[in-house]
N, C-alpha and C positions, 0 to 999 in steps of 0.2 A: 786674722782678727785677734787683736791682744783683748783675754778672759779681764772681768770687772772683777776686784776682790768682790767677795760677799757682804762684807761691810759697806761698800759704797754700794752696791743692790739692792739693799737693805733699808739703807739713808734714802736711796730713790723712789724706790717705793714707798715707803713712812712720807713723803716731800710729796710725790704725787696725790695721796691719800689726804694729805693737809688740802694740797691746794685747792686739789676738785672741791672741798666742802668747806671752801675758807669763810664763805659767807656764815656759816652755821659758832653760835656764840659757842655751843657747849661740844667741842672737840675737845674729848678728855677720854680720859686710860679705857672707862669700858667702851665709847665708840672706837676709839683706833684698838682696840683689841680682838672689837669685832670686826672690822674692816681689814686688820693686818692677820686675823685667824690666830692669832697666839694667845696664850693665856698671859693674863695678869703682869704676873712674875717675870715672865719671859720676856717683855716687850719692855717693860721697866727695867731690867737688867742688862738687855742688847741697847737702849738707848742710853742709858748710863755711860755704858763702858765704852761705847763709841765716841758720846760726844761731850760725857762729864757733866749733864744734864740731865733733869728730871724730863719725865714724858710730857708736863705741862709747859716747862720751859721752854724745852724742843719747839713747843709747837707755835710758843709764841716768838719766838728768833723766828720760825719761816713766816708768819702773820707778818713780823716786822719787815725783814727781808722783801715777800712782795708786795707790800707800802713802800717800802721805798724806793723800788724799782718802779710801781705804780706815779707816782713823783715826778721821780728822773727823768720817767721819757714822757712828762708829761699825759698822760693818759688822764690823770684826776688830780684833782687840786687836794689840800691834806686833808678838808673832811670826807672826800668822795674817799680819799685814797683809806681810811679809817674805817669806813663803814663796808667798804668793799673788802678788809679784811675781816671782818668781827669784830672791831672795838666798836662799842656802843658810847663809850665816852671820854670825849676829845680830853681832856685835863689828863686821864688815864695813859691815854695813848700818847701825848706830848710825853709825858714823862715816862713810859719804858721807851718810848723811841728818846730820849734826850739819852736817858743810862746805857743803851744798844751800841749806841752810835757816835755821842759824844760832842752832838748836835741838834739843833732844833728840828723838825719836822720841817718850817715853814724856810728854813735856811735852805733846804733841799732845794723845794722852787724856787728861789730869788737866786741859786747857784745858775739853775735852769734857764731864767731869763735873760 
């Protein structure tokens, strides 16, 4: 069985940690620092330099990411898919999903249909 670098262990876990608590609004540096056991520094600088992202931004690419996967296969329409990540406001969430992706949210389901 071919070893995972440590970076992608890393990412998956950090990924795991998001998604289990996606519903929660305020996933920020001190919860994932207590949930990933690193300090501060450490967790901001491993996420950095892996993904050239701040620990907030990370987290909302994977908020985005599973909305729009959320979508895709159908499972929720955009405001289930929204609120079942943590965005609490559609205007909000239209628009870092419009800048993420390069598309509307509601473009996803009408690709769907």
């Amino acid at each position: 069985m071919e070893k995972k670098p440590a970076s992608n262990t890393f990412l998956d876990r950090l990924d795991r940690v998001i998604e289990q608590n996606i519903l929660h609004t305020d996933i920020d540096l001190p919860f994932l620092t207590d949930k990933m056991a690193m300090s501060h520094s450490t967790l901001y600088r491993r996420v950095k330099s892996l993904t050239g992202l701040t620990a907030q931004a990370y987290v909302s690419k994977v908020r985005l990411r599973v909305a729009r996967s959320l979508i895709e296969n159908g499972e929720c329409n955009v405001t289930e898919a929204a609120m079942a990540t943590g965005f609490n406001q559609m205007a909000h969430f239209r628009e870092v999903f419009t800048r993420e992706f390069g598309f509307l949210p509601s473009e996803v389901r009408k690709k769907r249909l």
